[in-house]
N, C-alpha and C positions, 0 to 999 in steps of 0.2 A: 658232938658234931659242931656246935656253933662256938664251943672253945676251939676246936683246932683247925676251924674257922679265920679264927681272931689273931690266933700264934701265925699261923700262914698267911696273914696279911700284915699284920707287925713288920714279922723280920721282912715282908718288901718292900717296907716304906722305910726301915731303916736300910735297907741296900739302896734303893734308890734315893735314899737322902744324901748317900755318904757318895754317890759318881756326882751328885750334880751341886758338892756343896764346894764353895769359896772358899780360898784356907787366907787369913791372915799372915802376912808374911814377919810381921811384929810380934806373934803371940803363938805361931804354930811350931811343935818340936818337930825334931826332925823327921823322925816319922811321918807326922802328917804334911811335910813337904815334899818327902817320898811317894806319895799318894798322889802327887800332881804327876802328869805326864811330860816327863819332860825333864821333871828331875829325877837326880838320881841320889846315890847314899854320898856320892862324893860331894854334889853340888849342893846339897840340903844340908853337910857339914859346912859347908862353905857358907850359908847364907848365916847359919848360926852364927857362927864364929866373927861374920863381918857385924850381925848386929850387936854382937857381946863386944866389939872393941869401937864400932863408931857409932851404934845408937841406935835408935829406930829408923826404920826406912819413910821418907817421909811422901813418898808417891811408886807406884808402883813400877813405873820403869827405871826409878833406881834399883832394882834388881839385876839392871845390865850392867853395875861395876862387880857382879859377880864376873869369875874368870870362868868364861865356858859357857857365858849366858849373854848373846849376842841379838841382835835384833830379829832374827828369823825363831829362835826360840821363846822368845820374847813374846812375839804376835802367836806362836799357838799358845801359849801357857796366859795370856791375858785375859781370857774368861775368866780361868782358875783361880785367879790371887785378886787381893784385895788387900790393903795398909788402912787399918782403922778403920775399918768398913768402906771406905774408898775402892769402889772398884775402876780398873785402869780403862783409859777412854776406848772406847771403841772404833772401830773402822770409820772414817767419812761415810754417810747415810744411815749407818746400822745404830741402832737402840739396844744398848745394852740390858742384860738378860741377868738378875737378881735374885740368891736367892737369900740372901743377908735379912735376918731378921733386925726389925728397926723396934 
């Protein structure tokens, strides 16, 4: 009982780990930029491919020289992403919300 206890709280701390985790935009395959809402399999090739020919992204709203990734998609997907643990600034008054291990 108190192992299938433990299995059924496991797998919801991994479910809920994986809606509320940051992806790295330097370090995440594509996959897990498909994971974000917002992107898609197009745009997640797209990010790839932009950092394999000009480099690492060096703040988070350079993600808007993606094509298809404009300022209103931008401000939903800004929680989500993170460049080097950097997460992108938040709204005027809002305190952004971390779940980046330091």
């Amino acid at each position: 009982m108190l192992r299938k206890l433990f299995v059924v709280l496991f797998a919801s701390f991994a479910l809920i780990s994986n809606v509320f985790a940051v992806v790295d935009l330097n370090s995440a395959t594509q996959q897990q930029l498909e994971a974000v809402k917002g992107i898609g399999p197009t745009k997640a090739k797209a990010i790839v491919e932009y950092r394999s020919k000009n480099g690492a992204f060096k703040t988070p709203e350079d993600i808007m020289k993606i094509p298809g990734i404009k300022q209103g998609v931008y401000n939903k997907i800004k929680p989500e992403i993170s460049v080097g643990g950097k997460l992108a600034a938040p709204a005027p008054g809002k305190t952004p919300v971390t779940t980046a291990k330091k």
